[in-house]
N, C-alpha and C positions, 0 to 999 in steps of 0.2 A: 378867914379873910378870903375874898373872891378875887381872882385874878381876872384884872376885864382885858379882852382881845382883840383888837381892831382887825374888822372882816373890813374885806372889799364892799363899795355899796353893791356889784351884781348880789352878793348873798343876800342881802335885807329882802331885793326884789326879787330873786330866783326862790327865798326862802315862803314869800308872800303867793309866788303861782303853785308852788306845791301845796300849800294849807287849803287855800281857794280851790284848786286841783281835791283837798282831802279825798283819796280815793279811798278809805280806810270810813271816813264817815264820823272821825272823835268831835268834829267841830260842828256837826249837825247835833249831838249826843246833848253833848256839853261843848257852849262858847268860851267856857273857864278851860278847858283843856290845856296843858302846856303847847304853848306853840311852837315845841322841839320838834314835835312826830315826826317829821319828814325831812331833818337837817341832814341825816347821812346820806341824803341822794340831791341834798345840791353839789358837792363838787363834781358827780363824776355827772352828771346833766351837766353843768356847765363844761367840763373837758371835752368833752363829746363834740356840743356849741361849738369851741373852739377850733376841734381837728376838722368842724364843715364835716361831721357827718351828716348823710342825707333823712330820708324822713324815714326808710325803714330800718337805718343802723337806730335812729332816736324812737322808735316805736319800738322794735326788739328790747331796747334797754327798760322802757318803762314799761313793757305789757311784761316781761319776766320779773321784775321787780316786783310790781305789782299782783299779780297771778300768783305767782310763785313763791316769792318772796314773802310779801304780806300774806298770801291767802286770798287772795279776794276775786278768787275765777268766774267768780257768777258778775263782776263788774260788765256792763256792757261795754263792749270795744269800742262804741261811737266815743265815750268818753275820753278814753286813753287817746283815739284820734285826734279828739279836741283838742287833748293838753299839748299834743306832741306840734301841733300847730301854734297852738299857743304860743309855747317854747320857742321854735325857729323863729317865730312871727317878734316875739320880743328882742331874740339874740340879735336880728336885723336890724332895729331898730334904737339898740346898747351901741352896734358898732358906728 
């Protein structure tokens, strides 16, 4: 039996820029991919959001995540740029 858990709507939409965001590339591979891959990095992206950190406390979080964390060093930075604008640009917009 599956336990269902009522998330906040940010997670639905915080969970939708990071798939779109795929900086890992499973959703360019395969579209069937589970759409989990990048669920342990909506809360603390969104905490972050919340304490108004600036754009390079939200860039430091996702370029080590990313780089480091997944592996994926050869990503170009414009990307990570993007998403971290993204990010702000949505969280403005939530509030």
């Amino acid at each position: 039996m599956t336990q269902t858990v009522n998330k906040p709507a940010y997670w639905y939409e915080l969970k939708d820029l990071w798939n779109a965001f795929d900086p890992i590339g499973v959703f360019q591979i395969d579209s069937d991919w589970p759409d989990d891959e990048y669920e342990s990095y909506i809360l603390p992206s969104f905490e972050l959001l919340e304490q108004k950190a600036n754009f390079d406390e939200l860039y430091n979080y996702i370029h080590v995540t990313v780089t480091i964390h997944m592996g994926m060093d050869q990503l170009n930075d414009k990307y990570i740029i993007e998403f971290v604008y993204q990010l702000q640009k949505w969280y403005k917009n939530l509030s």
